[in-house]
C-alpha positions in Angstrom: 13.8 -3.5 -15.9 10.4 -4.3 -13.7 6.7 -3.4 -14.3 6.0 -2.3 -11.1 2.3 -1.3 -9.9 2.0 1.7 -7.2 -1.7 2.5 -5.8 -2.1 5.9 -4.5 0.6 7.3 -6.9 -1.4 11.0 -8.3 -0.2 12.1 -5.2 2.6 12.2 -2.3 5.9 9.6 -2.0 3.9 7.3 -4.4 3.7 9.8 -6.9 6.8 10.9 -6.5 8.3 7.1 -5.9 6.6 6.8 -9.2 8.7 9.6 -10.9 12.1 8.0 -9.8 11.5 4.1 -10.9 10.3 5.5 -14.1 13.6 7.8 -14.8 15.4 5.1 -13.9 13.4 3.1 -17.0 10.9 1.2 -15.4 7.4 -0.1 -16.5 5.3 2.3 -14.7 1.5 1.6 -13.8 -0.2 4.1 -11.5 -3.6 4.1 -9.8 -5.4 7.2 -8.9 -9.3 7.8 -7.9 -10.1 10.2 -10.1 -9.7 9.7 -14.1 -8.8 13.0 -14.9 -5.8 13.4 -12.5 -4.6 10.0 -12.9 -4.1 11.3 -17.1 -2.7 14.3 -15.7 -0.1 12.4 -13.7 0.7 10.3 -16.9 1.4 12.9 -19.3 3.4 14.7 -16.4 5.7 11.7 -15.8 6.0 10.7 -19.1 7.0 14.4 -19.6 9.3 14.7 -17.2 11.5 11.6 -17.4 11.3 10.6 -21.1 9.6 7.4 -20.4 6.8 6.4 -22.4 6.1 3.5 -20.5 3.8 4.6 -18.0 0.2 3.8 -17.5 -2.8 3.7 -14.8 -5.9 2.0 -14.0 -9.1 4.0 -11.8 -10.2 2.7 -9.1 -12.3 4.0 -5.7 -10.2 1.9 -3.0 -12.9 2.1 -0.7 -15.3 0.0 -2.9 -14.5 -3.9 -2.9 -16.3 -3.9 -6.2 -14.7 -1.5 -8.1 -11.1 -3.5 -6.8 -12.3 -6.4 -8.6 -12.8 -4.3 -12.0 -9.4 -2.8 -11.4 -8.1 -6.3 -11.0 -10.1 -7.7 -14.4 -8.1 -4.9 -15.8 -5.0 -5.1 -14.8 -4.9 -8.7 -15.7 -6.2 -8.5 -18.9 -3.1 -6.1 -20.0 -0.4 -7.2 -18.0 0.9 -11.1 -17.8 2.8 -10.4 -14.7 3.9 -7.5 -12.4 7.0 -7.7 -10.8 6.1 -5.3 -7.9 3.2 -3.9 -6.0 3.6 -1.3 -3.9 0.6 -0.8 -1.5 1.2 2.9 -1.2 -2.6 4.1 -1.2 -3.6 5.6 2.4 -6.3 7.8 3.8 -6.3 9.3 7.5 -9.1 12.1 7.6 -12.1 11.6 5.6 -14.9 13.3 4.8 -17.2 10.5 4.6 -16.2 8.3 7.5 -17.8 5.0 6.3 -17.3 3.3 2.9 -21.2 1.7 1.4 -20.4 -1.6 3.5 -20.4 0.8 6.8 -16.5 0.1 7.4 -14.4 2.5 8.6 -12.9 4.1 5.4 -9.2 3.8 7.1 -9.8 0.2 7.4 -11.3 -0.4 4.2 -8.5 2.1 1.7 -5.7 1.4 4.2 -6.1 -2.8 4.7 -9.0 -4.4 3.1 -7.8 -2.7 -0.4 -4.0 -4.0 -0.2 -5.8 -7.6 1.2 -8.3 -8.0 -1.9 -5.9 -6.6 -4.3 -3.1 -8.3 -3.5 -4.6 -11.6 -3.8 -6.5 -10.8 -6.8 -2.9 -9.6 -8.2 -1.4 -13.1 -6.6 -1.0 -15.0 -10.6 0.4 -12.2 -12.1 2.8 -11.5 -9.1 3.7 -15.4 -9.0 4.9 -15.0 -13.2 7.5 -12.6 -12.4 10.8 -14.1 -11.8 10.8 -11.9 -8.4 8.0 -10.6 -7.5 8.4 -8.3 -4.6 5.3 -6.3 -2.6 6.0 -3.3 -0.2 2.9 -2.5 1.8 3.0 1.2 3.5 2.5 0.3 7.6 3.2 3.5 10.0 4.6 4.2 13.2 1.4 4.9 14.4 0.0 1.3 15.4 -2.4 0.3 17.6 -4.4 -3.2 18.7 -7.0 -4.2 16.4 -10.0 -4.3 17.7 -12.5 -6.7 15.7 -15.8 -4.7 16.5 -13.9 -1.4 14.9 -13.2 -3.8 11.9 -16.1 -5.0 10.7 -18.2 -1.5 11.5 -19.7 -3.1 15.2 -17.7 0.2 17.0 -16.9 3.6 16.3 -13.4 4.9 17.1 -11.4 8.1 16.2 -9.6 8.4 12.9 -6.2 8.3 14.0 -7.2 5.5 16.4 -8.5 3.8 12.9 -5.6 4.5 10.9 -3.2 3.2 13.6 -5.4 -0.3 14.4 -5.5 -0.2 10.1 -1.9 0.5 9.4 -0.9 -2.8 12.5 -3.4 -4.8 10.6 -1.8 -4.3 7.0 1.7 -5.3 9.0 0.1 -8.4 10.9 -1.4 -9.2 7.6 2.2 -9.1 5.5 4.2 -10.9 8.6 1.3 -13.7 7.2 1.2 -13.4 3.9 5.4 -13.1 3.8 5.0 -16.8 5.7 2.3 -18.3 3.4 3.8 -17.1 -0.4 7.7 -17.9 0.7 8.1 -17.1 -2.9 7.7 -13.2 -3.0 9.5 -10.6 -0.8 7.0 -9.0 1.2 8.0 -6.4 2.6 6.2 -3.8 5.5 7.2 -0.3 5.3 7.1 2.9 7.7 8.3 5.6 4.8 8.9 8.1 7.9 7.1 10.0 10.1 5.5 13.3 8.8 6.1 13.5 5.8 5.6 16.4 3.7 2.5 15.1 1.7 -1.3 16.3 1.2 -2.3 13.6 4.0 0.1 14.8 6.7 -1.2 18.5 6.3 -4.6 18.1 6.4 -4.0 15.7 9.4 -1.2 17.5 11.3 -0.9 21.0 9.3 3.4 20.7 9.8 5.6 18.0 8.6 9.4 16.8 10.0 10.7 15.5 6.7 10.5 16.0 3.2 8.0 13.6 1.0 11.9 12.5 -0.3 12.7 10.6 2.3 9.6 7.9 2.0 9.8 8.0 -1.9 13.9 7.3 -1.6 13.0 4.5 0.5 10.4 2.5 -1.6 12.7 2.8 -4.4 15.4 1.7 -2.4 12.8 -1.7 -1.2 12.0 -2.1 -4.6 15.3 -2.0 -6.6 17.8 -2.9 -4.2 19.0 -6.8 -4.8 19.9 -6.7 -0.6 16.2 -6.8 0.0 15.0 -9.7 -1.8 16.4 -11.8 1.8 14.1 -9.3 3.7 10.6 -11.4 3.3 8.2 -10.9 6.2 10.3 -7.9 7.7 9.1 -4.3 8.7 11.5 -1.5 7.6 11.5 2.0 10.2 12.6 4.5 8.2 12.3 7.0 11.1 15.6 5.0 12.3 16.7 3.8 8.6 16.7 0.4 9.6 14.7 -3.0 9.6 13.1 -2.5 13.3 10.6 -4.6 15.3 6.9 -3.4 14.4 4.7 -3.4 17.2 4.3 -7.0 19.3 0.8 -8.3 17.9 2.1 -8.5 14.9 4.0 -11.6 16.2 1.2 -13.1 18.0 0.2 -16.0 15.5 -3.5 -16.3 17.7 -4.1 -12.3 16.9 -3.1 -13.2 13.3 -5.1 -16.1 12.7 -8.0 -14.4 14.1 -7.6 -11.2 11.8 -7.1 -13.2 8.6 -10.5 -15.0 9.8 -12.7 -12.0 10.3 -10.9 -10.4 7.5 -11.9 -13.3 5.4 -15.3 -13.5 6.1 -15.8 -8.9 5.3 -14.4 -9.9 2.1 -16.6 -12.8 1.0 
């Protein structure tokens, strides 16, 4: 059985992701923003699948700060995770910047995943096989460095598609750099039938099933552990080609440098 950590799991596929690993007996840690629902979400899947082995941790993605206490945390309980599942998105906001003036889909949707995932990195490296799944979309779109670091302002869906090609760029590099861990970039469908989707879209094409099925599938499936540094459509069920910058090693190198220096 794995301890496997899901951000972004009070709500949607990773709520409902959450709900599945943990009837099938796994160790269970959610994150949620607000305190309240996060213990609501708990009790409920506790409740519903007779596991007691379900936690969570609060943290406000959008601040770097509060990351690094979530971080503390985590390591101070666990001694390793054997999954992460970067699940935690946002596409319309009502406050468009997060306190570092950053475009909240670039901070929740990339620079969160980045810093946690590196602050996670010892704990990740003690499982025997650590696995991370980071939630890319359909929807991506050329990065552009002045809409990164808050120099330009461009429309949310233009952010969340630049921020959902830089999470995939970002796990193409990190899948080459930590050989060790399947990392693994993830479009859970096109959508979806989640709180995101209708206040974005008001109508979905599939149920919130389909994305949970398949981040269950990424995370328990032995078949996957060969799929390090792949991107997995699930709008055609298959591993797919993501779009072409995130194979340009130049585009990479120069995101991982900017996105280097946000973070310091």
């Amino acid at each position: 059985m794995r301890t496997i950590l899901i951000t972004g799991s009070t709500d949607g596929i990773g709520k409902l992701a959450a709900t599945k690993l943990a009837k099938n007996g796994h160790q269970i840690i959610l994150h949620g923003r607000n305190s309240e629902k996060l213990e609501n979400t708990i009790s409920e899947i506790k409740e519903i699948t007779n596991n007691d082995r379900v936690s969570g941790f609060v943290s406000d993605l959008s601040d770097f700060d509060s990351i690094k206490k979530m971080i503390a945390n985590i390591s101070n309980e666990f001694s390793s995770i054997d999954v992460l599942i970067n699940n935690a998105g946002v596409l319309k906001s009502s406050i468009e910047q997060n306190q570092d003036g950053l475009d909240m889909r670039f901070a929740v949707n990339y620079l969160a995943p980045y810093l946690l995932t590196h602050g996670l990195l010892t704990i990740l490296k003690n499982s025997d096989s650590p696995r991370i799944i980071n939630l890319s979309s359909a929807a991506q779109a050329t990065v552009s460095m002045d809409a990164l670091v808050g120099k330009e302002h461009i429309s949310s869906n233009e952010a969340y598609a630049q921020s959902k090609l830089a999470l995939t760029m970002w796990s193409f590099s990190f899948a080459q750099n930590h050989p060790e861990i399947t990392t693994i970039a993830v479009n859970p469908g096109s959508l979806l039938n989640t709180k995101m989707v209708k206040e974005a879209y008001g109508r979905h094409w599939s149920s919130a099933d389909k994305g949970a099925d398949i981040l269950v599938e990424l995370v328990v499936s032995e078949k996957h552990a060969a799929n390090n540094g792949k991107y997995f459509d699930n709008d055609h069920g298959d591993f797919s080609d993501a779009h072409t910058d995130a194979y340009d090693q130049d585009k990479i190198d120069q995101l991982i440098s900017v996105t280097n220096n946000i973070l310091k």
